[in-house]
C-alpha positions as CSV (number, residue, x, y, z in Angstrom):
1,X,4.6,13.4,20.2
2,X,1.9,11.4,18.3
3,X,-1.0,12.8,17.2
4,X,-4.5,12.8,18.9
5,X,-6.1,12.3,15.9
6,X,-5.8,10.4,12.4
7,X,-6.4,12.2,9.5
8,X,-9.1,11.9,6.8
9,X,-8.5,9.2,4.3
10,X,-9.4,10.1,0.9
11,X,-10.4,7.6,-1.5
12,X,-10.3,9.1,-5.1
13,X,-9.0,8.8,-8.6
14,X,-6.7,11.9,-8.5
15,X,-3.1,11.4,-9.5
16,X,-0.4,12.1,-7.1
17,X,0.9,15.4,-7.0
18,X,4.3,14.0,-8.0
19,X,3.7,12.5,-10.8
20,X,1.5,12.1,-13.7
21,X,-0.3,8.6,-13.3
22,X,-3.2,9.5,-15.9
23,X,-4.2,5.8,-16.5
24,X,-6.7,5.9,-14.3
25,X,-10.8,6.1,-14.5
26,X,-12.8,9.1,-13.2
27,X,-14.4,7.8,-9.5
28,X,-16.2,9.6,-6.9
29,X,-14.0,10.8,-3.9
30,X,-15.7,9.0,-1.1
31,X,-14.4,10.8,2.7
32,X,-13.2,8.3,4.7
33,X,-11.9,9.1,8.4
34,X,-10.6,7.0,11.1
35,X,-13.1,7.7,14.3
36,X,-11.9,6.1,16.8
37,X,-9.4,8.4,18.2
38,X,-11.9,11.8,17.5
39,X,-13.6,11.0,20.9
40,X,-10.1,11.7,22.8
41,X,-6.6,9.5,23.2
42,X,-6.0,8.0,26.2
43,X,-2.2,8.4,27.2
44,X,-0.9,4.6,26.2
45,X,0.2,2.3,29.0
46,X,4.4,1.9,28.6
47,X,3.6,-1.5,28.6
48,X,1.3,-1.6,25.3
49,X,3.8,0.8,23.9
50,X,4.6,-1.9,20.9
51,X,0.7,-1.8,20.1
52,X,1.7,1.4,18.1
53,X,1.4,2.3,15.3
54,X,-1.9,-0.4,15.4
55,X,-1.5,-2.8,12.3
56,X,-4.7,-5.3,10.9
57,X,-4.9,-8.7,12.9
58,X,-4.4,-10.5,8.8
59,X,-0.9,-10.7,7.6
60,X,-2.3,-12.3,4.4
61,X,0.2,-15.1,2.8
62,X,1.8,-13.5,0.1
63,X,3.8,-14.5,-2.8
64,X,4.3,-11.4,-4.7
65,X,4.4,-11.7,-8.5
66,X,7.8,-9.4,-8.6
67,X,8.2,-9.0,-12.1
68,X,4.2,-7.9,-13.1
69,X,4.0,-5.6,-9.9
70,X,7.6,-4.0,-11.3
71,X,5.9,-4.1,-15.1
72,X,2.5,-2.6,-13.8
73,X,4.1,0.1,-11.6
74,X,6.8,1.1,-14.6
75,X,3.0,1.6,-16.9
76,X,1.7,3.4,-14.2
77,X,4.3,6.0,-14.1
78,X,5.1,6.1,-17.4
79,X,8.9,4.8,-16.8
80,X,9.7,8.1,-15.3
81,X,11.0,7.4,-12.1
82,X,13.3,5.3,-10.1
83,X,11.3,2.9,-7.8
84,X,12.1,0.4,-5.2
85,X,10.1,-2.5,-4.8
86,X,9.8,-4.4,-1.2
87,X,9.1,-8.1,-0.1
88,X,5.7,-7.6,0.3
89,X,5.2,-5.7,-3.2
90,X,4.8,-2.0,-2.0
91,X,6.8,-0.1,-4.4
92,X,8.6,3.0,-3.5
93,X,9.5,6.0,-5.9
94,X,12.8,7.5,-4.7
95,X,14.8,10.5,-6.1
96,X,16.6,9.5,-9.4
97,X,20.4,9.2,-9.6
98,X,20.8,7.5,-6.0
99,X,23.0,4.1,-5.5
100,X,21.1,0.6,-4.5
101,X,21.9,0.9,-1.3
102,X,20.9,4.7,-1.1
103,X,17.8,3.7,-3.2
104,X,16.9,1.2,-0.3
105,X,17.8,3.1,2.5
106,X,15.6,6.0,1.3
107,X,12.5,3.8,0.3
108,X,12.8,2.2,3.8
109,X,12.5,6.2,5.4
110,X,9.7,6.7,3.3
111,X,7.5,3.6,4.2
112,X,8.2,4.4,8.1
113,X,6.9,7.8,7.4
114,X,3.3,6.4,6.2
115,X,3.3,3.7,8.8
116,X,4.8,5.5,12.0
117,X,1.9,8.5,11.3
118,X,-1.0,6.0,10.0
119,X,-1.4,4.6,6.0
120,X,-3.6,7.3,4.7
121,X,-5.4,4.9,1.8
122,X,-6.2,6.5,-1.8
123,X,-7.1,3.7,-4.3
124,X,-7.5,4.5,-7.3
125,X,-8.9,1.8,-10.2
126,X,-6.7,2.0,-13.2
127,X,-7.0,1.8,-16.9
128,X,-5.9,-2.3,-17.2
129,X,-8.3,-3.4,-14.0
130,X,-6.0,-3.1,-11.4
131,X,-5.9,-0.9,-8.2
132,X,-3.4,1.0,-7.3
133,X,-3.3,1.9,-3.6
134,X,-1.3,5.0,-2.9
135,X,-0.4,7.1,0.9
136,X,0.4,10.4,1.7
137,X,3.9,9.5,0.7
138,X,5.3,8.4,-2.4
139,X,4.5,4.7,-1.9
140,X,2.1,2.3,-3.9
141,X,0.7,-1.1,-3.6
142,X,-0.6,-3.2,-6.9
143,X,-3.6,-5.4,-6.4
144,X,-3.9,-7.4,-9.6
145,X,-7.0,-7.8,-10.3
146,X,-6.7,-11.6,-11.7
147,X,-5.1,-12.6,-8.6
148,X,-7.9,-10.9,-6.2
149,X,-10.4,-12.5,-8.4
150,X,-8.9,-15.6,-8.0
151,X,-9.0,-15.4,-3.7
152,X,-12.0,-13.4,-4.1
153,X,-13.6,-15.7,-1.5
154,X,-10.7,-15.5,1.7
155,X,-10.7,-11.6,0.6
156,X,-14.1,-11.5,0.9
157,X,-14.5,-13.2,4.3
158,X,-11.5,-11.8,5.9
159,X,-11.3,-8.2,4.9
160,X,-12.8,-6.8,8.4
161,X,-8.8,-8.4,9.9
162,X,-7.4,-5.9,7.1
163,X,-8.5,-2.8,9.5
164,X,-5.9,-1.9,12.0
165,X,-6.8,-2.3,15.5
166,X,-10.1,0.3,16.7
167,X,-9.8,2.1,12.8
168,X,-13.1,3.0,11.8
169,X,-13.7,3.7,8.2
170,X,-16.5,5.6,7.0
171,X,-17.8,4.5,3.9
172,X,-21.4,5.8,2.0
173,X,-22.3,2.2,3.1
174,X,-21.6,3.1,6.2
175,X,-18.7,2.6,9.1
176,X,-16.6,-0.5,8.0
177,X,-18.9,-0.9,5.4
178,X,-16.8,-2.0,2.2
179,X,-17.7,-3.0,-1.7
180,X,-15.6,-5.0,-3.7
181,X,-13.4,-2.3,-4.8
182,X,-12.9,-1.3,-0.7
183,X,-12.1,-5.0,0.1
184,X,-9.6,-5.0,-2.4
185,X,-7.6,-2.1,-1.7
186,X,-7.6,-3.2,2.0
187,X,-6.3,-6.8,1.5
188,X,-3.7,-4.4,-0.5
189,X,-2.8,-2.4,1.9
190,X,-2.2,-5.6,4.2
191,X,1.2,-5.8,1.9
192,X,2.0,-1.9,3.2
193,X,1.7,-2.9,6.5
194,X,3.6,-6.1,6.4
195,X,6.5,-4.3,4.5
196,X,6.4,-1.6,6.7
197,X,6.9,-4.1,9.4
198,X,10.0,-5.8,8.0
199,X,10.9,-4.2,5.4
200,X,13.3,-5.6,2.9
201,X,14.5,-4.6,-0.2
202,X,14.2,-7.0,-2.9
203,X,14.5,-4.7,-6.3
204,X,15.6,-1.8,-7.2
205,X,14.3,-0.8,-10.7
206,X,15.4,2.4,-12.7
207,X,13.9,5.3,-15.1
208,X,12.9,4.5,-18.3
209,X,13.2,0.8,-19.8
210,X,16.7,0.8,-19.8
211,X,16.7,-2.8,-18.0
212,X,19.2,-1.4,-15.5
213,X,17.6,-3.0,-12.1
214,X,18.9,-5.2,-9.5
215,X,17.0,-8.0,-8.1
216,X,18.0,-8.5,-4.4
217,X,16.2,-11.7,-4.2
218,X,18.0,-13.0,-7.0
219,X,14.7,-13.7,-9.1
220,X,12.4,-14.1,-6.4
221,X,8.6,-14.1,-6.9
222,X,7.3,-15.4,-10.2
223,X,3.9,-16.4,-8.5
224,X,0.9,-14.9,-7.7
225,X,-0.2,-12.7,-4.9
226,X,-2.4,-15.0,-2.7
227,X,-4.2,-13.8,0.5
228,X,-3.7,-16.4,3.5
229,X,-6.8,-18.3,5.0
């Protein structure tokens, strides 16, 4: 049965209960809760049935820069854990010791988890200018901050299409109200969704920097991640 309600949405530079993820600079938790169900659901119409879980109107064009995401992610978590990284970019830290395909199959669970509930955001700035959005599962999205500057302007003017359908945010600037750092993280979590989607598997990187990884893509994604008009 789905749930009548979505829950808060914490924005915060906590690290995950899971693991360490200290590079990150202190930052005010800002409350931020999705109002549009709190006034009652509705029972959907079978016919709108594929309307759920809502997604954002902008499926930004994206060519992910593969090999920086994986080399950020690896920083982030000190090379401590087995992590799967999608089409899209959304990285996935799965239990160490499992097979590629078990590696895939369980990242894959994991993002339909986040998305089939709702993406609980928690960005987080780190240490090297980046943001690093994380859920309520163990799954992350990178936005480099060179490559956001660099489409700073579609970002900018198309961030509002980054909200899934009726979501209100509310922000100390007030409902859908975002800053730079919010309109960021959402054009990052535009990845989530589209890899939640169609997922596909296109690395699978283990512990440590032992080089042991296969690329599914065979060496896909050398480019930057660019939002589309």
């Amino acid at each position: 049965m789905k749930p009548s309600f979505f829950p808060l949405i914490h924005w915060a530079a906590t690290a995950h209960p899971c693991h360490s993820m200290k590079k990150t600079f202190s930052r005010g938790m800002i409350a931020m809760g999705l109002l549009s169900a709190l006034f009652g659901c509705k029972k959907q119409d079978p016919a709108k049935a594929e309307s759920f879980p809502p997604i954002p109107a902008w499926r930004p064009a994206v060519v992910i820069a593969t090999d920086r995401i994986v080399d950020r992610f690896r920083y982030y978590t000190d090379g401590k854990s087995d992590f799967v990284v999608l089409k899209h970019g959304t990285c996935v830290i799965v239990p160490d010791g499992l097979t590629d395909d078990e590696a895939g199959r369980e990242a894959i669970a994991i993002v339909s988890k986040i998305f089939n509930y709702h993406p609980d955001m928690n960005p987080a700035p780190m240490d090297d200018g980046n943001i690093l959005v994380r859920y309520n599962h163990p799954a992350f999205n990178v936005v480099l901050n060179d490559i956001a500057q660099q489409h700073w302007a579609t970002i900018d003017a198309r961030h509002q299409d980054a909200l899934a359908t009726h979501e209100v945010l509310i922000t100390p600037l007030g409902p859908n109200k975002f800053d730079e750092f919010g309109k960021k993280a959402l054009w990052g979590r535009c990845c989530f969704f589209m890899d939640a989607k169609s997922p596909e598997v296109v690395r699978v990187v283990r512990r440590t920097n032992t080089g042991i990884e296969q690329d599914a893509s065979h060496g896909a994604g050398t480019a930057g991640a660019a939002p589309g008009q």
